[in-house]
N, C-alpha and C positions, 0 to 999 in steps of 0.2 A: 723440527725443521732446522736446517745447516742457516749458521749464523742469527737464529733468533735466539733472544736472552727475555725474560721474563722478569721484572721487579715485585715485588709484594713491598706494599708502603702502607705503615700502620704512620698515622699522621693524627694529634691532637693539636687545639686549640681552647682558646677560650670558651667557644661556642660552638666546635663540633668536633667526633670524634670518628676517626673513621677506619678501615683496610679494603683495597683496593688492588687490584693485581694490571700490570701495564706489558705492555710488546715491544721490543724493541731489536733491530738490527744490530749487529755489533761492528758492522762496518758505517752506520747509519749515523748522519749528522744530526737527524731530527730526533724531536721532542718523542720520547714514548708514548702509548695511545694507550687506551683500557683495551683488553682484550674482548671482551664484551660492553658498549658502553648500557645497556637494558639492564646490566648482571653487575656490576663492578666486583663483586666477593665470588663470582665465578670460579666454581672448583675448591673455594675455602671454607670451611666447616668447623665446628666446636670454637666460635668463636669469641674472646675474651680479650677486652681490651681495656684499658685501668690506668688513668693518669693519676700521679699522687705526688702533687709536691712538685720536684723538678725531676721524677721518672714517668717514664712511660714504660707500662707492662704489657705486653700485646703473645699471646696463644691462639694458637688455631692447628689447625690439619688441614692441608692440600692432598685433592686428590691426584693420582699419578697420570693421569690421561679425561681428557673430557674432546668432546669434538670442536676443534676449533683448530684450524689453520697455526693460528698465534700462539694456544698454549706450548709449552714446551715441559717434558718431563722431568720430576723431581732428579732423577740420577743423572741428567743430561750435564750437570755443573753447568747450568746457564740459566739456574734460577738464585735473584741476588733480595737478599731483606732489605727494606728503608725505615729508618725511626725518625719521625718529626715530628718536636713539640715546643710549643713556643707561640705568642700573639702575633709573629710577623711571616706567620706559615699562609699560603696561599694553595689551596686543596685544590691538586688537580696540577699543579705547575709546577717544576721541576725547575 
């Protein structure tokens, strides 16, 4: 879809560990949305995520098309990574 951008945000905490994939405009002021909120790892697979210390390790596989208005495809260059780790992360808020 012209001007959707897709985020995949792998995000740790003290107390939870998570990946997530979001929707976002790229002319858009607002906060991104889950592309699925039922599904949040919508489309992502082989999933491995590994805090250690002060790294986060996060693997997986996206697939290249799923039905959804909001996803957007791998070769479109409008799918961006996020890594958050830390006690003062807040899951889901940007």
């Amino acid at each position: 879809p012209k001007n959707k951008m897709n985020l995949i945000v792998c995000q740790t905490s003290p107390c939870n560990t998570t990946i997530s994939q979001y929707s976002t405009s790229s002319n858009s002021t607002d906060s991104p949305m889950l592309i699925d909120e039922s599904n949040p790892k919508i489309g992502l697979n082989n999933i491995f995520i590994m805090p250690d210390s002060r790294n986060l390790t996060c693997f997986f596989s996206r697939s290249n098309n799923i039905e959804s208005d909001e996803y957007v495809p791998v070769d479109s260059n409008s799918t961006f990574l996020f890594f958050a780790y830390g006690a003062g992360i807040k899951f889901g808020v940007f």
